[in-house]
Every structure is written in C-alpha cells, then in structure tokens.
C-alpha positions, -999 to +999 in steps of 0.1 A: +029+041+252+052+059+277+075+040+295+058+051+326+026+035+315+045+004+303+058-002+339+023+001+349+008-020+325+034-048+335+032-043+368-009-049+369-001-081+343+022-095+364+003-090+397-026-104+379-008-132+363+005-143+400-028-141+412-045-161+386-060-197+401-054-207+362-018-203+366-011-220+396-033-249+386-012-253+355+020-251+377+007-276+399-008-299+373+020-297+350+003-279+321+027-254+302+002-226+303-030-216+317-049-218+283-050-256+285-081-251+309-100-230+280-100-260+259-106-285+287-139-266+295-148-263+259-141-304+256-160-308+285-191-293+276-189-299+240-172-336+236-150-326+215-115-347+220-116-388+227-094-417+222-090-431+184-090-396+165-066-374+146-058-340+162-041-311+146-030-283+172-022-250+151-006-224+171+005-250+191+037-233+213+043-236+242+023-271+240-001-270+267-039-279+243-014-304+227-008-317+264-044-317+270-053-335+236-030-364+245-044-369+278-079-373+261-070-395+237-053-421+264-066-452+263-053-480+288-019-458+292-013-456+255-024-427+233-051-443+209-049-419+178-025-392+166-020-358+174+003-334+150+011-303+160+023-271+143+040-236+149+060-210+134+080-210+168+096-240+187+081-260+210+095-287+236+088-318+228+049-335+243+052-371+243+032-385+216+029-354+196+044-350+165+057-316+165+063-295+124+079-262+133+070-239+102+040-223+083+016-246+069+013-231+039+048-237+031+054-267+008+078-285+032+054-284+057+027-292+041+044-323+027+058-332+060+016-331+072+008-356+043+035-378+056+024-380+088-012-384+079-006-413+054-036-401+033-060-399+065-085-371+073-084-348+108-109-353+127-106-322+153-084-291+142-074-265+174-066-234+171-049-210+191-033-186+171-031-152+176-013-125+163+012-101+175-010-069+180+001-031+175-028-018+193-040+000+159-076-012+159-076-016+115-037-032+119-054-057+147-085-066+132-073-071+099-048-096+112-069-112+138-096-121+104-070-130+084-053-156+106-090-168+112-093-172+072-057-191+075-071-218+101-107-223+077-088-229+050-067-250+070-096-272+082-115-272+045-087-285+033-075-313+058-105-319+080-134-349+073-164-340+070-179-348+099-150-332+122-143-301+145-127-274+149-120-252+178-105-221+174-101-184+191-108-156+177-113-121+191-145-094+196-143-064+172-155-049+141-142-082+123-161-110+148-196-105+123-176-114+097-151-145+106-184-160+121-209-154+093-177-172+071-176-204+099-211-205+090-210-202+055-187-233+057-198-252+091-234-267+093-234-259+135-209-229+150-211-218+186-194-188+203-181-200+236-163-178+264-147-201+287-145-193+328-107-195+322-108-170+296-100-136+315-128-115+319-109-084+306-101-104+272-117-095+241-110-136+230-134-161+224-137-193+210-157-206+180-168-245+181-177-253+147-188-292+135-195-307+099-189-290+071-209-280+046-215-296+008-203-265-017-175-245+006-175-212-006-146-205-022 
C-alpha cells in the first residue's frame, strides 16, 4: 500500500473511530474498548455469563470482555465465581481477574491455569483473538482457522461439558470449515453478528454450547 493510501486509510479509520457511538459509550462507561458491547449483546440474547461460574477470557488485552465478565458475575458487590484471563501481550490489571500473560500452550502457562483452577472445569471460554493480518487472502485465512483450531482445542481440553464458548472468527474461504469443526465438536453452534460489530467487518462470532461425546481428534 502506498503511503498515500495509508494516510487515507487512517484518515477514514480515525474519522470513523471518533464517530463511532461504540466508542464514546465505552469512554463514558469506562470500558477499555468498544468490543465489550459485542459480547454484552451476545450475553444478552444468549445468557451466556452469570454469577457462580468460571470464565476464561483468551485474547484478553486490553481487558474490556474481562471487564464485562466481572460485572456479570457480581453478586451483592462481590464477584461470585472466577474469571482468568490470558494474552500474549500485557494487560492492566481488572479487579478480580486473574491475569497469565503468555501462550497457553506453553507449559508455564498451562501449569499456572491448573493452579488457578484447583482441578475445576470452565464453564464459559471467550474468545477474541485475532491475528495480525498481511492482507494476503491464503496468509489471512490460514491464520484466522488456525487460531480458531487453537481456541477449540483450548475449550475441549478445559471446558465442562455442559459449558460455552464464544468466540470470533472471520468470513472467508475458511468460515465453512472452522464452523463445520464447532459442530463436529459442539452439540448447538450459532453464527451471531452483533449491532456493535462494524458493518464493514468481515468478523463474526460463533456461540457454541455442550460438547459432544467422541471429540474428533
């Protein structure tokens, strides 16, 4: 991309960004970014989050479902439950989230999940990751599915049987696939495309409950 184009581009994403009603919302109710009102529709709709359960936010940075999630899980001022919350990059602290800044498929992370868990199942895994995209169409696709595959495992592994997951994934030549695997693995998956989620995205988000006897492998 030329750097005239580039100006452009930023130009129209800031204007846009300035604009949004998302963003100021999140300003004004203290939420760290604008996507905390894709999962708040999705939880609202769907019943996903409530006081007593065990969260997991993957992809957590800058915090804001991880603020959302401990606002749900308040109970008479206190947050009834746990939420844990993971990222390759750092995050500023959320009160009553435990915060592991790493991969999760690194040893020292995973161990440092167990501890917190105590031997307990999750009950709702989040996800929104996303990857750093090169605008190649193959480079993109190819990591958006494989950071899908990353977050299922994730959730075969660590989540109960009865639990949720949320997750976003992305429209494309991969989107067949990462949902026909959901439902390989999930007894009931739904596509949502919240009102927050801006219309020029490709993103959407995959609501997927009880998993299935057998997991493919």
């Amino acid at each position: 991309m030329s750097s005239a184009k580039k100006n452009k581009f930023s130009k129209a994403w800031l204007h846009d960004h300035v604009n949004d009603p998302y963003v100021r919302l999140a300003q004004r109710e203290g939420y760290r970014a604008r996507a905390a009102y894709k999962l708040k529709e999705i939880d609202e709709a769907e019943g996903v989050l409530r006081p007593g359960q065990i969260v997991v936010d993957l992809g957590s940075a800058p915090g804001s479902w991880s603020q959302y999630a401990r606002q749900r899980l308040m109970r008479h001022g206190a947050v009834q439950g746990m939420i844990v919350a993971l990222d390759m990059l750092p995050m500023e602290p959320v009160p009553d989230v435990h915060f592991l800044q790493g991969d999760f498929r690194e040893d020292a992370v995973v161990q440092a999940l167990e501890q917190q868990l105590g031997g307990r199942k999750v009950d709702v895994v989040l996800s929104d990751m996303a990857p750093n995209l090169t605008g190649i169409a193959s480079a993109d696709a190819a990591r958006i599915e494989h950071l899908s595959e990353l977050a299922l495992e994730f959730a075969q592994r660590w989540l109960q049987p009865q639990g949720t997951m949320v997750i976003k994934t992305f429209h494309g030549s991969y989107y067949s696939q990462i949902v026909r695997r959901f439902k390989l693995t999930f007894e009931q998956v739904k596509a949502i495309k919240p009102q927050a989620s801006r219309d020029k995205s490709a993103e959407t988000f995959l609501l997927a409950r009880n998993l299935k006897h057998g997991l493919p492998g």
